[in-house]
Every structure is written in structure tokens, then in C-alpha cells.
C-alpha positions as a Python dict, from the first residue, in 0.01 Angstrom:
ca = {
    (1, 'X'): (0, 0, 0),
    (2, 'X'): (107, 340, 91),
    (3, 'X'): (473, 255, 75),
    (4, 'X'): (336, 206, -315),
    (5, 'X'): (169, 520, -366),
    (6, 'X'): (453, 755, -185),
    (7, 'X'): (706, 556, -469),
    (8, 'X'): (450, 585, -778),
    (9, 'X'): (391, 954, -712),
    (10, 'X'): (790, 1021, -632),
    (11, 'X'): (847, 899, -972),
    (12, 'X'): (624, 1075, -1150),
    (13, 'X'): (733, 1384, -965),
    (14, 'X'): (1082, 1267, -1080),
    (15, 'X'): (995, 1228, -1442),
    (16, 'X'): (789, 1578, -1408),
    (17, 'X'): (1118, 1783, -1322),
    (18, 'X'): (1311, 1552, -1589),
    (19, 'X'): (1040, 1663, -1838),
    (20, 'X'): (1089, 2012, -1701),
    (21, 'X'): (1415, 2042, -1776),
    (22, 'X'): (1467, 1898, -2120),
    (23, 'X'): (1532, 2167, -2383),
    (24, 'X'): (1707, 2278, -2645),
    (25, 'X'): (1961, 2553, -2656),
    (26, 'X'): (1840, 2792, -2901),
    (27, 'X'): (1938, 3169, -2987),
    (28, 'X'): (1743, 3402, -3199),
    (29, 'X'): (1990, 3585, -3481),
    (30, 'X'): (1884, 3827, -3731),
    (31, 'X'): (2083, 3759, -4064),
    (32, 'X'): (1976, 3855, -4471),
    (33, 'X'): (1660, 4040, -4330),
    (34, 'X'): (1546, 3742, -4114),
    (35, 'X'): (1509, 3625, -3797),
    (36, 'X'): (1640, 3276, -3719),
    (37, 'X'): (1656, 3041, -3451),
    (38, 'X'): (1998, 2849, -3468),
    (39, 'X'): (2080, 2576, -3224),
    (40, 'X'): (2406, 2311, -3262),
    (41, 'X'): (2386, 1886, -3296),
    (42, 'X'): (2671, 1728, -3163),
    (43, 'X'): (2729, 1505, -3448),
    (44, 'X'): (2945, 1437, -3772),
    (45, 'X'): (2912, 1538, -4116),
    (46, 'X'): (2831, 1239, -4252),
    (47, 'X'): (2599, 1141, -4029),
    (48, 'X'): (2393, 1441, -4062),
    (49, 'X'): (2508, 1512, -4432),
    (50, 'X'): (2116, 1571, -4544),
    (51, 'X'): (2048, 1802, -4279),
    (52, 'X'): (2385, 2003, -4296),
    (53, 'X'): (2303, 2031, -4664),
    (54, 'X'): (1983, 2176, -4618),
    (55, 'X'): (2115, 2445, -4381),
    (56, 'X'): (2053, 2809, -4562),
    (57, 'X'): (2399, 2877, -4549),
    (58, 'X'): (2539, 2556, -4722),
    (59, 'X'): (2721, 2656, -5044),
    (60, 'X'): (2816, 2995, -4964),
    (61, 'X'): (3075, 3048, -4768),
    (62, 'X'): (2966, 3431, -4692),
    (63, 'X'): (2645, 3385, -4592),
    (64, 'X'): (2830, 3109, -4279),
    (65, 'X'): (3057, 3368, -4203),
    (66, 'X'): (2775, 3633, -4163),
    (67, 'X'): (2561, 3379, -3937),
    (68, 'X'): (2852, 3261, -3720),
    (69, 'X'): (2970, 3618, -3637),
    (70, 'X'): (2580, 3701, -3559),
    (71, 'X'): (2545, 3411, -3339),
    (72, 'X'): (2912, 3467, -3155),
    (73, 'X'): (2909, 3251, -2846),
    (74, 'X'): (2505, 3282, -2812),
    (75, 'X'): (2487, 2939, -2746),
    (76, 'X'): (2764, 2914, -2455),
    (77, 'X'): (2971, 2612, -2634),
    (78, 'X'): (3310, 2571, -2683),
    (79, 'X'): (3506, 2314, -2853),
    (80, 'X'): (3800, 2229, -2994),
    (81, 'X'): (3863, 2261, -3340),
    (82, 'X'): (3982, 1990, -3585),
    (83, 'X'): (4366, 2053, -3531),
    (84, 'X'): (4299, 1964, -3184),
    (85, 'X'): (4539, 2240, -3053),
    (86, 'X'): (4316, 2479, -3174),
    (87, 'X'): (4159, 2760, -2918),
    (88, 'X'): (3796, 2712, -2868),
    (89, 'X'): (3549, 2742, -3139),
    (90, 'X'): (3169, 2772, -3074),
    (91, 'X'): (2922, 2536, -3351),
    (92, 'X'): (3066, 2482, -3698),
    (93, 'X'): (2835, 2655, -3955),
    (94, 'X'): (2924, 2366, -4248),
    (95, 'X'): (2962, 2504, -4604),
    (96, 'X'): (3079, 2258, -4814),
    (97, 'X'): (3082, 1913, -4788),
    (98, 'X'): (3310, 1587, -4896),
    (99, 'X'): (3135, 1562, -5224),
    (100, 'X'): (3376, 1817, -5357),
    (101, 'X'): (3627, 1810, -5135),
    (102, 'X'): (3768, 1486, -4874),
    (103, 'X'): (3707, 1716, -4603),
    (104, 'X'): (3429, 1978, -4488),
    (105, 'X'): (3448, 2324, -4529),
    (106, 'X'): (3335, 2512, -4182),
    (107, 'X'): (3310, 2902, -4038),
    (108, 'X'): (3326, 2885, -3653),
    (109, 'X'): (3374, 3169, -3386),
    (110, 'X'): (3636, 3164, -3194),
    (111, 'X'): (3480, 3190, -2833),
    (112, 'X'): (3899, 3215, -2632),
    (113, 'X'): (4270, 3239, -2702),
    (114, 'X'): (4419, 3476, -2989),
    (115, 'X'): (4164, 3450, -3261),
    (116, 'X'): (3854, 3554, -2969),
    (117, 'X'): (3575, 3715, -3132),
    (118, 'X'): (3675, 3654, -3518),
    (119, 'X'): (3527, 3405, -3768),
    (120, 'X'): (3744, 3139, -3892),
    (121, 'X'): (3798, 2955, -4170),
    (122, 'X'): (3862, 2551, -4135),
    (123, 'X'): (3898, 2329, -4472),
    (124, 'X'): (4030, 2032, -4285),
    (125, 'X'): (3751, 1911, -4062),
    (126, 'X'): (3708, 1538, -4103),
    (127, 'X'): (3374, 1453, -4205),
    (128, 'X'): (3367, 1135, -3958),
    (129, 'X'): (3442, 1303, -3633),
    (130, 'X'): (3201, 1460, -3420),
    (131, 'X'): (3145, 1844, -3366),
    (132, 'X'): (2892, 2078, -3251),
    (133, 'X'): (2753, 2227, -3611),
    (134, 'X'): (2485, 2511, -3607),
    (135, 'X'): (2135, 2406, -3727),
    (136, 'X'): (1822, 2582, -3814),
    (137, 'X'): (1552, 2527, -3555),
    (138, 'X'): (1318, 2774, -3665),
    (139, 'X'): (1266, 3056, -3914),
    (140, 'X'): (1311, 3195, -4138),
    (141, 'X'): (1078, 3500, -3934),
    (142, 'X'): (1007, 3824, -4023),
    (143, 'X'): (1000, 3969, -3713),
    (144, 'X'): (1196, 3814, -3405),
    (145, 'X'): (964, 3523, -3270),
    (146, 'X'): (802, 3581, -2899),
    (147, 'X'): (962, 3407, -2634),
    (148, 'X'): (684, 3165, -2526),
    (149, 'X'): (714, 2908, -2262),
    (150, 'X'): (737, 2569, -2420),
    (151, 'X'): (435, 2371, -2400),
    (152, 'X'): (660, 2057, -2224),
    (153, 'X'): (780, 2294, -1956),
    (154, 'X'): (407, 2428, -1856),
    (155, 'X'): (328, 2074, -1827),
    (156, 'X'): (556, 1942, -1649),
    (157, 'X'): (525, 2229, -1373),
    (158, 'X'): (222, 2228, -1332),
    (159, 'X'): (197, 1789, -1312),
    (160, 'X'): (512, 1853, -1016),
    (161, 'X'): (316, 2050, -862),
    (162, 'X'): (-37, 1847, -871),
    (163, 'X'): (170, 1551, -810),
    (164, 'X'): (316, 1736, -515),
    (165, 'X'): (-15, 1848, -362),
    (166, 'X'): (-120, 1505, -360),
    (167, 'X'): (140, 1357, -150),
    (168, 'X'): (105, 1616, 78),
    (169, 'X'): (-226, 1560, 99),
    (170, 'X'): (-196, 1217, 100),
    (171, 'X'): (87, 1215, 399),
    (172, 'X'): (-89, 1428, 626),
}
């Protein structure tokens, strides 16, 4: 029976620390007199082609190079671009999609090798394979949002450590 309890309360501890953990890279740029939180989906254009649409910076090609060079390498990935020789790129900020032309339009930072640091153009990323592509996950603010603990990570902490102070109780 207590064989059953020590295992019920190790998972939950588990899941606590799993629930802990989950979250979504996110950085906070300010761009056209707004604050905005941009994070990437690994995905492909046309699998996302609704939400890449809806992006503010769909359609205008200077308005993704301004948020790509204000993001940089905020968000810590790197990828290789379509060419596949390509140095690394950080999330592809889509402009233009394969309703106008057979391939999507993208700016992307170039987080290593010659083009480090700069914003570069790509018309030739196939809208079927998967990239990282900058999304809006929250904004437009007027002033830059406060960094709050998420509600799932308070949670979770504090059920770890309940859970924990039970099975120590419980052991003793």
C-alpha cells in the first residue's frame, strides 16, 4: 500500500516539474511604436498559411525587415536556411506567400558566418518544408508588458513542493 502511495506521489511530483518546465520562448521587441512579444513555430508555410498571414508584418516586406533586425538572435535559434548551405538564420519573419509567388518570401537574421548580424532577404523558401517562422504571441502593447511569472509555473512549484512535503512526511 505504501509501495502505491511513494509511486502515485513520485509521479505527480514528476508531472509537477514537467508542468514546470513547459514554456514558450518569447522576447519582447519594440517596433512601429509598439511593444510586441514574438516567439517562432517550427512549422511550414502551408501548414500555418492562416496564421503567417495574419502576422502584422505580412505584405510588407519593410516592416519584416524592421522586426527581424529588432528581434536579432533574441530567441537563441539557429537554422539553416532554404539553400541548405546557407549560414545560420534565426525565425523567418514570412512576407509573402505562394498565392503570388510558388515560393515564400522571408526576412531572417543571420545569427553566424559572413552575413552575422544583417537581415536577409530569401524568395526561394519552399512553402512545404519546415522552418522556425516568427509569430506574434502578444501585443501589440503600449508600454513593454511586466515580466510576470506564468500562472503554470507558480503551480507547478508550489504542487512539487506540497507533493514533496508529503512524502517526507509520509516516509518518516
Amino acid at each position: 500500500m505504501l509501495k502505491n502511495k511513494v509511486t502515485l506521489i513520485c509521479s505527480l511530483i514528476v508531472s509537477g516539474l514537467a508542468i514546470t518546465s513547459a514554456s514558450a520562448k518569447a522576447a519582447i521587441i519594440n517596433s512601429d511604436g509598439y511593444y510586441w512579444d514574438i516567439g517562432a513555430k517550427y512549422t511550414s508555410f502551408d501548414r500555418d498559411k492562416a496564421e503567417l498571414n495574419s502576422q502584422p508584418w505580412f505584405g510588407y516586406s519593410t516592416k519584416a525587415t524592421r522586426f527581424a533586425s529588432r528581434l536579432g538572435d533574441a530567441l537563441n535559434i539557429s537554422q539553416i536556411g532554404p539553400n541548405g548551405g546557407d549560414p545560420e538564420w534565426g525565425p523567418f519573419f514570412a512576407y509573402n506567400g505562394p498565392d503570388t509567388i510558388p515560393t515564400a518570401s522571408v526576412q531572417r537574421y543571420a545569427t553566424a558566418g559572413l552575413s552575422q548580424g544583417q537581415v536577409v532577404r530569401a524568395t526561394n523558401v519552399s512553402p512545404t518544408t519546415d522552418f522556425y517562422y516568427a509569430i506574434v504571441v502578444g501585443g501589440p502593447y503600449t508600454q513593454p508588458p511586466d515580466q510576470v511569472p506564468e500562472p503554470l509555473n507558480i503551480l507547478g512549484s508550489l504542487t512539487v513542493l506540497g507533493l514533496g512535503a508529503a512524502l517526507k512526511h509520509k516516509l518518516r
